[in-house]
NUPA-219532 format. One record per residue: residue in one letter; residue number from 1; x, y negated, z negated of N, C-alpha, C, CB in turn; chain. Coordinates in nm, 4 decimals, decimal comma, always signed. Last residue first. Glycine has a CB too. Example, Ala and Ser with C-alpha at 12.3 -4.5 7.8 and 13.67 -1.06 7.14 Angstrom:
REM residues 2
- aa;i;n_X;n_Y;n_Z;ca_X;ca_Y;ca_Z;c_X;c_Y;c_Z;cb_X;cb_Y;cb_Z;ch
- s;2;+1,2850;+0,2250;-0,7080;+1,3670;+0,1060;-0,7140;+1,2900;-0,0030;-0,7870;+1,4084;+0,0598;-0,5725;A .
- a;1;+1,3190;+0,5690;-0,7800;+1,2300;+0,4500;-0,7800;+1,3200;+0,3300;-0,7800;+1,1308;+0,4473;-0,9046;A .
REM end
This chain:
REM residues 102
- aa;i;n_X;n_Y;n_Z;ca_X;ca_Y;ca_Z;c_X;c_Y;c_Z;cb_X;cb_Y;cb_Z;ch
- x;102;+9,7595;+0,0470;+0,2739;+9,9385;+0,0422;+0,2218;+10,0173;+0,0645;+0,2971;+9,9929;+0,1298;+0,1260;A .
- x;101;+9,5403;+0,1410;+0,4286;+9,6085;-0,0154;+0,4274;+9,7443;-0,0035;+0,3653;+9,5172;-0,1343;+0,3317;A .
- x;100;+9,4938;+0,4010;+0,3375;+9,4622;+0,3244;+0,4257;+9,5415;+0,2089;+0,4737;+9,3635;+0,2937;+0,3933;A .
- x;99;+9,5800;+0,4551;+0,0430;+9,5816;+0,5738;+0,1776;+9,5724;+0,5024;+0,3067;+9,4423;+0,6882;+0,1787;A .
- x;98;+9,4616;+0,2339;-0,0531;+9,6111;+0,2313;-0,0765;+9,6291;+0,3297;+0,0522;+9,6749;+0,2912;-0,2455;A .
- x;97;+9,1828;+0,2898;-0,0689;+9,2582;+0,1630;+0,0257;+9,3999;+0,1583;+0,0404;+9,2327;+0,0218;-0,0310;A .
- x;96;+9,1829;+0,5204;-0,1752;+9,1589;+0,5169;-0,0289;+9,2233;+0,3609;+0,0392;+8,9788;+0,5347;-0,0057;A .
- x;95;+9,2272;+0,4316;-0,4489;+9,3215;+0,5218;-0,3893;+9,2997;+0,5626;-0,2122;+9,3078;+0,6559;-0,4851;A .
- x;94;+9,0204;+0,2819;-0,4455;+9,1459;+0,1882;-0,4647;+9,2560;+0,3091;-0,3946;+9,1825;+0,1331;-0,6621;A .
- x;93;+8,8172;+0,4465;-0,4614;+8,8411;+0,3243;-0,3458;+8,9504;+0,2809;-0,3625;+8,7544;+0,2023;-0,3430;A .
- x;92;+8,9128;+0,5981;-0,6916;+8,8758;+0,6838;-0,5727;+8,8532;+0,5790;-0,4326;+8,7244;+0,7745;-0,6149;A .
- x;91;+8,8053;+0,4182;-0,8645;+8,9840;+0,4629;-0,8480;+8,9634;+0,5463;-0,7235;+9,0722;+0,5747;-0,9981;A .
- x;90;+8,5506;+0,3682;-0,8775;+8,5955;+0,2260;-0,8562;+8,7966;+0,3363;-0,8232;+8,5533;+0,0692;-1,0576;A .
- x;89;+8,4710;+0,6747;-0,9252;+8,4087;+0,6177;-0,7740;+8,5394;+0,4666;-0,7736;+8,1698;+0,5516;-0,7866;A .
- x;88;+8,5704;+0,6520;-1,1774;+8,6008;+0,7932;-1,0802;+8,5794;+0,6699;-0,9688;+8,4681;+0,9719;-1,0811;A .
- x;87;+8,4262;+0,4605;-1,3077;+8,5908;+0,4620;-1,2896;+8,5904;+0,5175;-1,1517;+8,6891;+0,5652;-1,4072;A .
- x;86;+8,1249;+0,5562;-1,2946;+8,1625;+0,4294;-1,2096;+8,3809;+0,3884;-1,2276;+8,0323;+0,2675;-1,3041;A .
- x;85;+8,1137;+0,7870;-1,4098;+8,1788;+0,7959;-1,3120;+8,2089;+0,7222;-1,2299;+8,1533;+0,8547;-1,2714;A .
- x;84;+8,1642;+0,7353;-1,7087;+8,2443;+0,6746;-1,6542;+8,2755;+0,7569;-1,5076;+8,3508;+0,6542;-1,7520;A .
- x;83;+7,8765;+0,4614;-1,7800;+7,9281;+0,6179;-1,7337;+8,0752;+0,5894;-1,7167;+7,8547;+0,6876;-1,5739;A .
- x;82;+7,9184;+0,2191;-2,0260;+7,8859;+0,2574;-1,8805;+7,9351;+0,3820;-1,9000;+7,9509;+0,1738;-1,7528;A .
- x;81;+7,7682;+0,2666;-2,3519;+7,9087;+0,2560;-2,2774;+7,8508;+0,3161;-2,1150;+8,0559;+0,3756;-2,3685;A .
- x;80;+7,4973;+0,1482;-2,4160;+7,5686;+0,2810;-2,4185;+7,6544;+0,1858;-2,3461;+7,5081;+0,4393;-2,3531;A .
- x;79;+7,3302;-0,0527;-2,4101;+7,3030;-0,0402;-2,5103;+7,3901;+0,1070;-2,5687;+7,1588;-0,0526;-2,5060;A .
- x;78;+7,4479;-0,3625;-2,2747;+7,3999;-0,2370;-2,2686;+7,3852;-0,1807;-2,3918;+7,4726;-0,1611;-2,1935;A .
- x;77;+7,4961;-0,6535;-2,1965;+7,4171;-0,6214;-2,2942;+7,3717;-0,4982;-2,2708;+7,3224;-0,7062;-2,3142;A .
- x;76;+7,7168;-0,6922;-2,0507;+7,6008;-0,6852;-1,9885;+7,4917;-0,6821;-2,0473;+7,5973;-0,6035;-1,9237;A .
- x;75;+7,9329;-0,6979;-2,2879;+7,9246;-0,8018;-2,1544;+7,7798;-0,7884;-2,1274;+8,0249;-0,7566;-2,0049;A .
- x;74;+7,8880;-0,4678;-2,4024;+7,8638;-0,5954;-2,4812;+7,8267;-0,6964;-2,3729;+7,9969;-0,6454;-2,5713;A .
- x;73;+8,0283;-0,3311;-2,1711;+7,8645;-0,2915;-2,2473;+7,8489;-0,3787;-2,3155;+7,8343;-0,1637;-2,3405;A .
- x;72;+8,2794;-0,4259;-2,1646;+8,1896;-0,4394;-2,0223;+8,0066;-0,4143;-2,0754;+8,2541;-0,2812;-1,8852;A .
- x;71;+8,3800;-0,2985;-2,4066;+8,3431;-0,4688;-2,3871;+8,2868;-0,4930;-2,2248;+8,5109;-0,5810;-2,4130;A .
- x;70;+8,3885;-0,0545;-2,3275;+8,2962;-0,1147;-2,4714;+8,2980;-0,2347;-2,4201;+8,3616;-0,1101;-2,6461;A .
- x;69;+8,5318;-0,0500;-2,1142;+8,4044;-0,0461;-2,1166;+8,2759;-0,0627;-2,2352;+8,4044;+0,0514;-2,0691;A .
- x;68;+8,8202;-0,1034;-2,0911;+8,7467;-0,1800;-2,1275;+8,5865;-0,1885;-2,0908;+8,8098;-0,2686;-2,1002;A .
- x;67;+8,9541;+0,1786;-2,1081;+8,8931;+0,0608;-2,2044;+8,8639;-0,0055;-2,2262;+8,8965;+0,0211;-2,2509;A .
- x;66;+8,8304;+0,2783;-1,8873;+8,7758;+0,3754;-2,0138;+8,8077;+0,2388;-2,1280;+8,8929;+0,5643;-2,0493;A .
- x;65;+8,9534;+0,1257;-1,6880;+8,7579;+0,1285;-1,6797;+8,7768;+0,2162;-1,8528;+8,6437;+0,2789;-1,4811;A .
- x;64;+9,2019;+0,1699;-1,7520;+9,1857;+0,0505;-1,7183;+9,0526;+0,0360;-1,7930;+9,1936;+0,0238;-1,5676;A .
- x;63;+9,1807;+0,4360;-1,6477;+9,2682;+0,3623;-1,7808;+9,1859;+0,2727;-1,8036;+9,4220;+0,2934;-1,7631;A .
- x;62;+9,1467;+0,4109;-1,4003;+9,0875;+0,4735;-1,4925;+9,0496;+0,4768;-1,5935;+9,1093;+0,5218;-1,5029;A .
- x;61;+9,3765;+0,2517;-1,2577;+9,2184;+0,2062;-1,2555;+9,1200;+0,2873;-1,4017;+9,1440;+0,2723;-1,0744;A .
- x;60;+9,5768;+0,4028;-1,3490;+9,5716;+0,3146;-1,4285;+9,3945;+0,2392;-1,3994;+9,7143;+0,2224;-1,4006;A .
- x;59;+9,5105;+0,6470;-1,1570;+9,5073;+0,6422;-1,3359;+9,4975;+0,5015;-1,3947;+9,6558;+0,7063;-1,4082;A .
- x;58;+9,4820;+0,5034;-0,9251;+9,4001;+0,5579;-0,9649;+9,3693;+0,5786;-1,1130;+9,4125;+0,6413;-0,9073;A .
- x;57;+9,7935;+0,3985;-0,9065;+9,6891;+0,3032;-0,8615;+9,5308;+0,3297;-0,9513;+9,6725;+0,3309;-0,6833;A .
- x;56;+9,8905;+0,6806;-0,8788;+9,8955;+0,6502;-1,0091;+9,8149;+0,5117;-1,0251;+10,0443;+0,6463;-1,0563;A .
- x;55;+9,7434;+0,7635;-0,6258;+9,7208;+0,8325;-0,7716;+9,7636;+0,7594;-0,8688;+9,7860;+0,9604;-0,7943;A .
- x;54;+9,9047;+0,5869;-0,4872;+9,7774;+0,5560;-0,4791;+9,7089;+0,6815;-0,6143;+9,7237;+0,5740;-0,2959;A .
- x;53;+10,1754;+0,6371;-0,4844;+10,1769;+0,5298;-0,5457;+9,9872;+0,5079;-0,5847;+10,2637;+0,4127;-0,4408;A .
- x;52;+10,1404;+0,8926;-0,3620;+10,1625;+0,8849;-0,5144;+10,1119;+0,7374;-0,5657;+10,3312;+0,9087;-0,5520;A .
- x;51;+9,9853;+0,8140;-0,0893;+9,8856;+0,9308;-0,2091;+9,9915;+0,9150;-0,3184;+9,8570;+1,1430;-0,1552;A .
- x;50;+10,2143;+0,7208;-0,0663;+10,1375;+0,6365;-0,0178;+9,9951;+0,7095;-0,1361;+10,1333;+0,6424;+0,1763;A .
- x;49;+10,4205;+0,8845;+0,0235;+10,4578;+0,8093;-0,0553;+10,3386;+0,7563;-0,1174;+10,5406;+0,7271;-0,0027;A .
- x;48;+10,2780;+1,0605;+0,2153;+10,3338;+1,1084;+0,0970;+10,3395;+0,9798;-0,0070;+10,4801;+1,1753;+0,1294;A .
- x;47;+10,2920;+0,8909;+0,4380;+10,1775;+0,9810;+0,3802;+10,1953;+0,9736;+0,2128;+10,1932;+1,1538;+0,4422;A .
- x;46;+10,5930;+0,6711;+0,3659;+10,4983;+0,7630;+0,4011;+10,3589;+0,8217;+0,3810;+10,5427;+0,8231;+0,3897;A .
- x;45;+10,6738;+0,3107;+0,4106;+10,6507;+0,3936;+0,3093;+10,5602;+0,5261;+0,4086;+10,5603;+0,3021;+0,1723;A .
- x;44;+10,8247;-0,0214;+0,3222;+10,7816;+0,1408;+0,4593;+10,7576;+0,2003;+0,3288;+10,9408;+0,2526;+0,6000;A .
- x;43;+10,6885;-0,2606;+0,0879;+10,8128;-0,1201;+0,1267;+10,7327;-0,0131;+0,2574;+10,8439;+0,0146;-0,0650;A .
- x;42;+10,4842;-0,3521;-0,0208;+10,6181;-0,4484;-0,0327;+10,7672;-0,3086;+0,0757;+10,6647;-0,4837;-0,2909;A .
- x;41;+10,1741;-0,2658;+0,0943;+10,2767;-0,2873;+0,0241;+10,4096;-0,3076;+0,0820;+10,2786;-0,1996;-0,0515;A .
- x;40;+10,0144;-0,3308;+0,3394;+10,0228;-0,4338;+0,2559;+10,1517;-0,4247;+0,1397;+9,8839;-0,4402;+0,1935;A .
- x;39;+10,2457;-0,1626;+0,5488;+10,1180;-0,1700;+0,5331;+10,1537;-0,3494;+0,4367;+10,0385;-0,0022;+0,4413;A .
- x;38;+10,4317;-0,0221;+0,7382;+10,4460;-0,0989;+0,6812;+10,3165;-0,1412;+0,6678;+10,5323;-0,1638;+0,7176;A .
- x;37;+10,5516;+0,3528;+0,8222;+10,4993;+0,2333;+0,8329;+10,4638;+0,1017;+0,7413;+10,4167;+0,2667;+0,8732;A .
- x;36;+10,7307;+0,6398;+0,8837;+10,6943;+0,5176;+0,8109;+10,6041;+0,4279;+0,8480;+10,7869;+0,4506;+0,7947;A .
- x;35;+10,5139;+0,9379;+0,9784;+10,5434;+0,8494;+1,0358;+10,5838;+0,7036;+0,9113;+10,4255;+0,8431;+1,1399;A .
- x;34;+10,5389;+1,2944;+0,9007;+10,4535;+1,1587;+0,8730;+10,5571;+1,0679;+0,9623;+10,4343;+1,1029;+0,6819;A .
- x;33;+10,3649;+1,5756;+1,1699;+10,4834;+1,5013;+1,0595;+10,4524;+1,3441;+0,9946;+10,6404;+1,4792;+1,1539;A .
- x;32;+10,1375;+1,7555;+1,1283;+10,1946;+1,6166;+1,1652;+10,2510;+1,5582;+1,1087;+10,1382;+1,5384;+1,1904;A .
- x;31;+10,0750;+2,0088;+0,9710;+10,0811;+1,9777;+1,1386;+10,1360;+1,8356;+1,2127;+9,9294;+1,9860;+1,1889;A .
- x;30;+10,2173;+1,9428;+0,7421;+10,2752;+2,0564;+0,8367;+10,2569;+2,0512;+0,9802;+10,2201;+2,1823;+0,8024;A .
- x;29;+10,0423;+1,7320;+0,6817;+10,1879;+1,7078;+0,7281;+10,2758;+1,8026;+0,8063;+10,2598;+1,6853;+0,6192;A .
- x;28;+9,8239;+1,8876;+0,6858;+9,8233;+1,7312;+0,7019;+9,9936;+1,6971;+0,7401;+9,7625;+1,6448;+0,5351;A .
- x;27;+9,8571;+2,0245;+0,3850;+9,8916;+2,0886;+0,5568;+9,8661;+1,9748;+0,6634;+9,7712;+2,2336;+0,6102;A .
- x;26;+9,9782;+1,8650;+0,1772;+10,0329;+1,9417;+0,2331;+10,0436;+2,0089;+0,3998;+10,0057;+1,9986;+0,1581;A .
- x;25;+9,7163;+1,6949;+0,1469;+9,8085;+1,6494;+0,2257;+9,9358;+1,7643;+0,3011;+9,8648;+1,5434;+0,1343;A .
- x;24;+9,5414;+1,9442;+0,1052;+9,5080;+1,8566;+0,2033;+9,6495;+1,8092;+0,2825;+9,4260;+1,7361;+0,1346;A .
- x;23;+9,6719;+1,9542;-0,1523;+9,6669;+2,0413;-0,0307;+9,6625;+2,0081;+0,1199;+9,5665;+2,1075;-0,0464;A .
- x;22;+9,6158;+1,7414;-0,2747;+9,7622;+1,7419;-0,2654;+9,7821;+1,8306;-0,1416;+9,8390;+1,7987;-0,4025;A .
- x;21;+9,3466;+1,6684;-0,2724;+9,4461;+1,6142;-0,1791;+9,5506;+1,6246;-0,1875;+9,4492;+1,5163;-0,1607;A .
- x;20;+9,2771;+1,8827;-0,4374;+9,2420;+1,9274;-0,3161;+9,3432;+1,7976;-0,2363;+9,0550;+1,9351;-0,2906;A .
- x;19;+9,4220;+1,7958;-0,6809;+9,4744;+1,9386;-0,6349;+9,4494;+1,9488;-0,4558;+9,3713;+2,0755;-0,7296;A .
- x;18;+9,2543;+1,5509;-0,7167;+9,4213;+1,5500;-0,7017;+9,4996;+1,6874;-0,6471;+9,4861;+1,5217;-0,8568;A .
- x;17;+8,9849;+1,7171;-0,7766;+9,0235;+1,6154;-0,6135;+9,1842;+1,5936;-0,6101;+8,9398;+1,4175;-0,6130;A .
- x;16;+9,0372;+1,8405;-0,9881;+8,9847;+1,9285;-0,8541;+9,0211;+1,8316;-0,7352;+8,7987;+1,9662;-0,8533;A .
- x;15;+9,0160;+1,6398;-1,1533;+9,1917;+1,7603;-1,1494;+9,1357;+1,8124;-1,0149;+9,2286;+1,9397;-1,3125;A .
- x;14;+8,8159;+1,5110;-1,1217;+8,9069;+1,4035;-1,1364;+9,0303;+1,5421;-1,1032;+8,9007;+1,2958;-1,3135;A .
- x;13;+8,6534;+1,7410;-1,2187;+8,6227;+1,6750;-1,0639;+8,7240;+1,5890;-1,0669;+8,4719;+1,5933;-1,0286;A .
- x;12;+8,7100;+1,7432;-1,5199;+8,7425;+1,8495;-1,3897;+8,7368;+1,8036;-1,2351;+8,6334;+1,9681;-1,3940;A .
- x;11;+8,6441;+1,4826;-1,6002;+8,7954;+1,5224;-1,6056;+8,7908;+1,6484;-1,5154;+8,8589;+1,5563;-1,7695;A .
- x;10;+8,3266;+1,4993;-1,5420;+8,4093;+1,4287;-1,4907;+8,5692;+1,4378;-1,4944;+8,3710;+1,3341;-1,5299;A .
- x;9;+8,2691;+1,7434;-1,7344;+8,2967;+1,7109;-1,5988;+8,3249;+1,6775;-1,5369;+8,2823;+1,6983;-1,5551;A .
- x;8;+8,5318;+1,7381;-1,9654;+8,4139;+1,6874;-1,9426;+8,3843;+1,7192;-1,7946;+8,4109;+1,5435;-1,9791;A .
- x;7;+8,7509;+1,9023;-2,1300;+8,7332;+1,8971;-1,9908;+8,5633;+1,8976;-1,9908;+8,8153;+2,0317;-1,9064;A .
- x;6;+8,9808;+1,7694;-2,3561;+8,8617;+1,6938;-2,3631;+8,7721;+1,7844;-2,1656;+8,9257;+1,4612;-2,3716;A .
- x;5;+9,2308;+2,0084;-2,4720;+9,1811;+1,8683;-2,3764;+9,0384;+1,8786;-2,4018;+9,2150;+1,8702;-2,1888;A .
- x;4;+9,2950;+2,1285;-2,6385;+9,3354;+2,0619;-2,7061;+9,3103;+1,9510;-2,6090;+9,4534;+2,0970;-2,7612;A .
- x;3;+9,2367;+2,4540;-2,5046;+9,1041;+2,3520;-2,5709;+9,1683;+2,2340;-2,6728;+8,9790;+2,4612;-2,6828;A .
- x;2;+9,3648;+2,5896;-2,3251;+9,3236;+2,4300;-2,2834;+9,2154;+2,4073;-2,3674;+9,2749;+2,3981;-2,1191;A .
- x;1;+9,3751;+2,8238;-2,4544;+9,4912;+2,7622;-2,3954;+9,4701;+2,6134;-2,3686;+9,5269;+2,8330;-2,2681;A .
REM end
């Protein structure tokens, strides 16, 4: 059924954390409702709002690290393409700062 994806480890731990903070957020709100507030981004915005705009923050970080890591390995003179759990870890701050500060 799913062998037309690529599920490296890293792509499972990347579906396992979006599932566990969707939950997360789910009961996170059941017990406490959300509150707007006005962070760095341009708009109030909720819990809720705040984990989407910060997942998709995340893909494009992802994006981002998968292509331009051939030329980050030329850059440094490596001799392999960086890992890519340095994405995971660099989208996983960006999606906390957005959770945080947005």
């Amino acid at each position: 059924m799913f062998e037309w994806m690529a599920w490296t480890t890293p792509v499972a731990v990347f579906f396992v954390c979006i599932g566990l903070m969707l939950g997360a957020m789910t009961v996170w709100e059941i017990k406490s409702p959300t509150v707007m507030r006005k962070g760095f981004l341009p708009m109030e915005t909720t819990r809720g709002d705040r984990l989407f705009i910060g997942l998709l923050c995340a893909a494009y970080v992802n994006l981002a690290f998968l292509g331009l890591s051939g030329r980050l390995a030329q850059l440094l003179s490596l001799t392999e393409d960086p890992s890519v759990w340095f994405g995971f870890v660099l989208s996983m701050a960006v999606l906390a700062l957005v959770m945080r500060k947005g």
